[in-house]
C-alpha positions, 0 to 999 in steps of 0.5 A, spaced: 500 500 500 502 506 498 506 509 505 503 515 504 496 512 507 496 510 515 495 503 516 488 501 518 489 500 524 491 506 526 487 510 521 479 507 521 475 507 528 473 500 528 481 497 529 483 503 532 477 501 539 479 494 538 487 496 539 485 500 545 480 497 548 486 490 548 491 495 550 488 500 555 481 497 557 481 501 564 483 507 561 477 512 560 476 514 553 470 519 555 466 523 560 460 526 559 457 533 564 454 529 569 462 526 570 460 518 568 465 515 565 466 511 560 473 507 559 476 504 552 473 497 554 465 500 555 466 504 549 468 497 544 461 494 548 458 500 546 460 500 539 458 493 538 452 492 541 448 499 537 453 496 530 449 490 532 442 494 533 443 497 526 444 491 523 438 487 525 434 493 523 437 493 516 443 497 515 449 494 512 456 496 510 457 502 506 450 505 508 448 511 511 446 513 518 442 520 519 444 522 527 440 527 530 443 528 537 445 533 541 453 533 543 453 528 549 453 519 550 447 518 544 451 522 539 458 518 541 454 510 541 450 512 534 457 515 531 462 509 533 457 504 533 455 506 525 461 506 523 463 500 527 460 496 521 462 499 516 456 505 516 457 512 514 454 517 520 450 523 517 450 528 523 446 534 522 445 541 525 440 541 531 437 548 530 435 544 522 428 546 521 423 547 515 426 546 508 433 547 511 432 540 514 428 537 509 434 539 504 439 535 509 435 529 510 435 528 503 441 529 501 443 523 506 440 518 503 440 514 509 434 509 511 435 509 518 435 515 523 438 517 531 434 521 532 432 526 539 425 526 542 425 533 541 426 534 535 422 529 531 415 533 532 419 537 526 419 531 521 411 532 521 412 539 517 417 536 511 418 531 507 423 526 509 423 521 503 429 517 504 428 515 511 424 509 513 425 507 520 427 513 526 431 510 533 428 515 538 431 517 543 430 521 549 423 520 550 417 515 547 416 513 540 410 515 538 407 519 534 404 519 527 409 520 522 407 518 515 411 512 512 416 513 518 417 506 523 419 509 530 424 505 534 424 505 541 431 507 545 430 501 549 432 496 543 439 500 542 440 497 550 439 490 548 444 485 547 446 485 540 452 482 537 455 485 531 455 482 525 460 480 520 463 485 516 462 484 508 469 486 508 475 490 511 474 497 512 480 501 508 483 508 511 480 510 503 472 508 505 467 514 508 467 514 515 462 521 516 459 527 513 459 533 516 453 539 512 457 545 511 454 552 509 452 553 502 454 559 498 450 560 492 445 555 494 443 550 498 448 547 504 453 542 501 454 535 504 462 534 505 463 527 504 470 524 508 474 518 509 478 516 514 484 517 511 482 525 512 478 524 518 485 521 521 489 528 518 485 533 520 486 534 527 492 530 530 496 531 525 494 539 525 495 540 532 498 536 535 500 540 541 493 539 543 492 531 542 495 525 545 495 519 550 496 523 556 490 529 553 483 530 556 481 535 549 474 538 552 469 538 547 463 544 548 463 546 539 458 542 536 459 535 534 454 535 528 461 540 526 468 539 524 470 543 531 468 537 534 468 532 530 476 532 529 479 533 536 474 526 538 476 523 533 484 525 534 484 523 541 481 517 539 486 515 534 492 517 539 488 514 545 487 520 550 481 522 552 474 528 552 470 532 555 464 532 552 459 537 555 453 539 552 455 547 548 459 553 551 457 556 558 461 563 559 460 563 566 462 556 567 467 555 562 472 554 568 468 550 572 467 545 567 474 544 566 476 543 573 470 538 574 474 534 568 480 535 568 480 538 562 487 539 558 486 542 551 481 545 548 478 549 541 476 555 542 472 560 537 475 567 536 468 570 539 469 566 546 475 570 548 472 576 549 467 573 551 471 569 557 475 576 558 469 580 561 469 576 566 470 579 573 478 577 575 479 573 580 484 569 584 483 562 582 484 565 574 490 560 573 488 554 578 485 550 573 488 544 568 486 547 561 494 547 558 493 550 550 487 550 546 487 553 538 483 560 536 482 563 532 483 569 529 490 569 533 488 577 535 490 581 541 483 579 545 487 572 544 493 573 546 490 577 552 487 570 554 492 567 554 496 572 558 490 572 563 489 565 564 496 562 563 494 558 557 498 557 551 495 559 544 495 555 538 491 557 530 490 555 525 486 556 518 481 549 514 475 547 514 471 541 514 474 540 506 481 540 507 483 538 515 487 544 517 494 545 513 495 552 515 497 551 523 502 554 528 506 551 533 504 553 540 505 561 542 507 564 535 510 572 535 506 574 530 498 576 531 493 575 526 496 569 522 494 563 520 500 559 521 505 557 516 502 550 511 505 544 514 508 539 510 504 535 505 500 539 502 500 545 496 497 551 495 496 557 491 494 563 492 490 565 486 486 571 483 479 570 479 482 566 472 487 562 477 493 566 476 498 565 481 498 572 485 505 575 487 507 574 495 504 579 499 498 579 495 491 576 496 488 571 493 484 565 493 486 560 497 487 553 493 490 546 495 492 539 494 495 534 498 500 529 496 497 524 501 491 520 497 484 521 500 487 526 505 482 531 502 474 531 502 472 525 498 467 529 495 461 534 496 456 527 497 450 527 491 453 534 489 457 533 482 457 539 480 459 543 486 465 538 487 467 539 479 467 547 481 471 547 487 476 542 484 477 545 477 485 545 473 486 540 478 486 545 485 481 545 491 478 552 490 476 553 498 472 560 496 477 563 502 482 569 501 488 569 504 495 573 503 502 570 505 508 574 506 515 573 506 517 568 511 511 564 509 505 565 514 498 565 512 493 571 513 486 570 513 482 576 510 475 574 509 470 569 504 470 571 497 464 566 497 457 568 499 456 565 506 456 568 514 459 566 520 455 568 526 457 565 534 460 558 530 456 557 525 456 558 517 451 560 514 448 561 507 446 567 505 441 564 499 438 558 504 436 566 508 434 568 503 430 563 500 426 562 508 424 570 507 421 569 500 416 565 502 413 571 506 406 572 502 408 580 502 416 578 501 417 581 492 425 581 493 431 579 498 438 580 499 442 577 506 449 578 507 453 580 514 454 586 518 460 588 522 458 585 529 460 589 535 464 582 538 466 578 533 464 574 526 458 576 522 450 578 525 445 576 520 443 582 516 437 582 510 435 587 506 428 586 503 423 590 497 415 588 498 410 587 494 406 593 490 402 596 496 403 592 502 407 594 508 410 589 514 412 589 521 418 587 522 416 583 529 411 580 523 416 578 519 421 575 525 415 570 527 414 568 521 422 567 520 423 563 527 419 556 526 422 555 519 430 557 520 435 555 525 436 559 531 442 562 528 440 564 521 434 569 524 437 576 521 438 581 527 438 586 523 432 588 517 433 593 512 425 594 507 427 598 501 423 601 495 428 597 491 434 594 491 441 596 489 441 592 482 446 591 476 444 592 468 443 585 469 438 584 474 442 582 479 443 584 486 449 587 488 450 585 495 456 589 495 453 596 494 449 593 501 454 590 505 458 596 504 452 601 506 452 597 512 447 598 518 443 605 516 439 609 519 433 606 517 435 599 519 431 595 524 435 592 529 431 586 533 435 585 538 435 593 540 428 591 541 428 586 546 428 580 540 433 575 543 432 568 539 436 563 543 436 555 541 431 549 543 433 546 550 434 539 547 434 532 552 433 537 558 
């Protein structure tokens, strides 16, 4: 086999639990908010008997499984037990609703569904096509839900044996996909192997994994933020934290309670944690590093405060993370230097290589096969568009200087970033349309007082009609995520277009917040996400 792909036993969950669980089986792989523990040995047990479950239900190796769970035990046995088979793990964004959830759904293509109690009244409202039979957890299985089989959670406790594969699983072979923001159209589903699954994380930031690391995960395991650093700490036998989201108020609290060595930090967070009163007990904690990013004066002031060094990085849920830094670089604002087995070109709209110093996309290939996404699953073109003349085009741009760092300066593409999330401004717009009185809308990011983006849309209304914007947020709020429900609305005669007939969303993004622009959260709008498993 080529020397470039990891052995299987080191890169694919399967032999990788089996060999732990040989080698270490008293040592604690996870623990969870309420500080229960499970070792290597219960998490093989687990794994097998849910891999078991799936199979008498009637999934087979190489198919789908739709995980729909909050972070936390469910969300690990589904993951570890699909693949344990030889499945593919589909998990989606719990704050998913309306069109957005039906679009993902069917995409997955999967039969079989893991799915919480508190989000299965949202399946009634959509089309689910694909799935056949839902394994319902944390509360009962009922309900009419038309040609969809409900499971109880109780069968996954019974003792199911695994069944017998089909044939090895190869490092090549899919191991999850994960939904990524989309751009000019519906949210993308990035397929992944486990040869990329194994790159990303362990190899990106190895100051942050290890046998003797306890990696914290509060970001989103249905996101690569929380996917990767699980899946690293498993592949060099460490361990995780895993709680259910970020609590400024308790960040330090939960780290003491696990032990936590290491942990992933969104640039938006250190402010956040810095507004904190100071205290005494600042540095009386476990917590050694964590990457952030950006690697601004916020960030580096964190790190001084709580005695925390800092790593960054730039990647995304395609490409793993081969722009990293090592641990307390000198310089802010970088991204890090490329590391080893990659390529890049920094380029301008026709793919001419831009001048150093200059800023360009950013695109890249990778010397070891498979280290990449495998493909945008059942999207061919949007695959062929990113990796045409043979360079995967990441929409980003990006300036590199003489000694070879990388600088993030912002997404050539048409997407936000808001508290974590990606965000399409076409799947926005396509919810706002759907009001009756809505003729034409343009979303795009506003300049956050904190960090990111804030979610703004600017909107022209059907010849002699007229809208509250109060009216226009409750429309909103059921048929979007949490996240995605502008804070600012902007309504106008007609908005900016060019020859052409098309909105330049330049023109908007430039004017900004104006006078006439109405802000929700200035008028006591907070939109937080559904409690889910409380």
């Amino acid at each position: 086999m080529d020397p470039r792909i990891p052995p299987a036993d080191q890169c694919v969950l399967r032999y990788v639990l089996d060999r732990h669980a040989a080698e270490q089986p008293d040592k604690v792989f996870a623990r969870f908010h309420d500080a229960s523990e499970w070792t290597y040995a219960d998490m093989l047990m687990r794994a097998r008997r849910i891999s078991g479950a799936l199979h008498k239900l009637g999934l087979r190796q190489g198919e789908k499984v739709f995980g729909w769970l909050p972070n936390g035990k469910d969300f690990l046995e589904g993951w570890f037990g699909t693949n344990y088979m030889g499945g593919v793990f589909v998990s989606a964004n719990i704050a998913y609703r309306g069109g957005i959830l039906e679009h993902a759904i069917n995409l997955a293509t999967a039969r079989i569904g893991i799915i919480h109690a508190d989000l299965l009244p949202r399946l009634k409202e959509i089309d689910v096509s694909h799935l056949e039979q839902v394994i319902v957890i944390g509360g009962p299985a009922h309900g009419e839900y038309k040609g969809l089989v409900l499971h109880d959670a109780a069968m996954l406790q019974e003792d199911h044996e695994p069944a017998p594969l089909d044939r090895p699983i190869e490092p090549w072979d899919d191991v999850y996909v994960i939904y990524t923001s989309g751009t000019t159209g519906p949210s993308k589903a990035v397929l992944s192997s486990y040869v990329h699954a194994y790159s990303f994380f362990s190899e990106g930031f190895p100051d942050l994994v290890g046998r003797d690391e306890r990696h914290l995960i509060f970001l989103p395991m249905f996101h690569a933020g929380g996917t990767a650093p699980t899946y690293s700490q498993l592949m060099t036998g460490g361990s995780v934290a895993i709680v259910e989201s970020f609590k400024t108020s308790e960040v330090w609290d939960t780290i003491r309670k696990h032990r936590a060595t290491t942990a992933c930090l969104l640039g938006v967070m250190a402010p956040f944690l810095l507004k904190q009163p100071e205290s005494p007990d600042d540095r009386t904690h476990t917590l050694k590093a964590v990457s952030i990013t950006p690697l601004s004066e916020d960030a580096r002031e964190f790190g001084k405060r709580f005695g925390v060094g800092l790593c960054t990085g730039y990647g995304m849920s395609e490409l793993c993370a081969p722009v990293t830094s090592g641990l307390n670089p000198g310089k802010l604002g970088i991204s890090g230097r490329l590391r080893p087995g990659f390529q890049v070109r920094l380029v301008d709209d026709h793919d001419n290589e831009v001048p150093v110093g200059e800023v360009g996309e950013f695109t890249i290939r990778a010397e070891r096969p498979w280290q990449l996404l495998t493909e945008y699953y059942g999207n061919p073109e949007a695959t062929a568009k990113a990796w045409r003349n043979g360079w995967f085009h990441t929409g980003d741009l990006l300036r590199m200087d003489e000694e070879g760092y990388f600088y993030f300066i912002d997404r050539k593409k048409d997407a936000m970033r808001r508290r974590g999330e990606n965000i399409s401004s076409h799947e926005v717009e396509m919810e706002v349309l759907k009001h009756p009185l809505v003729r034409e809308a343009a979303a795009y990011a506003a300049k956050s007082e904190i960090a990111e983006d804030e979610v703004m849309i600017s909107l022209s209304l059907k010849e002699g009609s007229s809208l509250e914007y109060r009216d226009l947020i409750d429309f909103l709020v059921p048929r979007m995520p949490h996240y995605m429900v502008p804070r600012y609305v902007r309504i106008v005669g007609e908005l900016p277009k060019t020859p052409t007939g098309k909105i330049t969303k330049d023109e908007l993004r430039k004017e900004g917040v104006t006078a006439d622009t109405w802000d929700r959260e200035a008028e006591g709008i907070i939109i937080k996400r559904q409690k889910v498993g409380a």
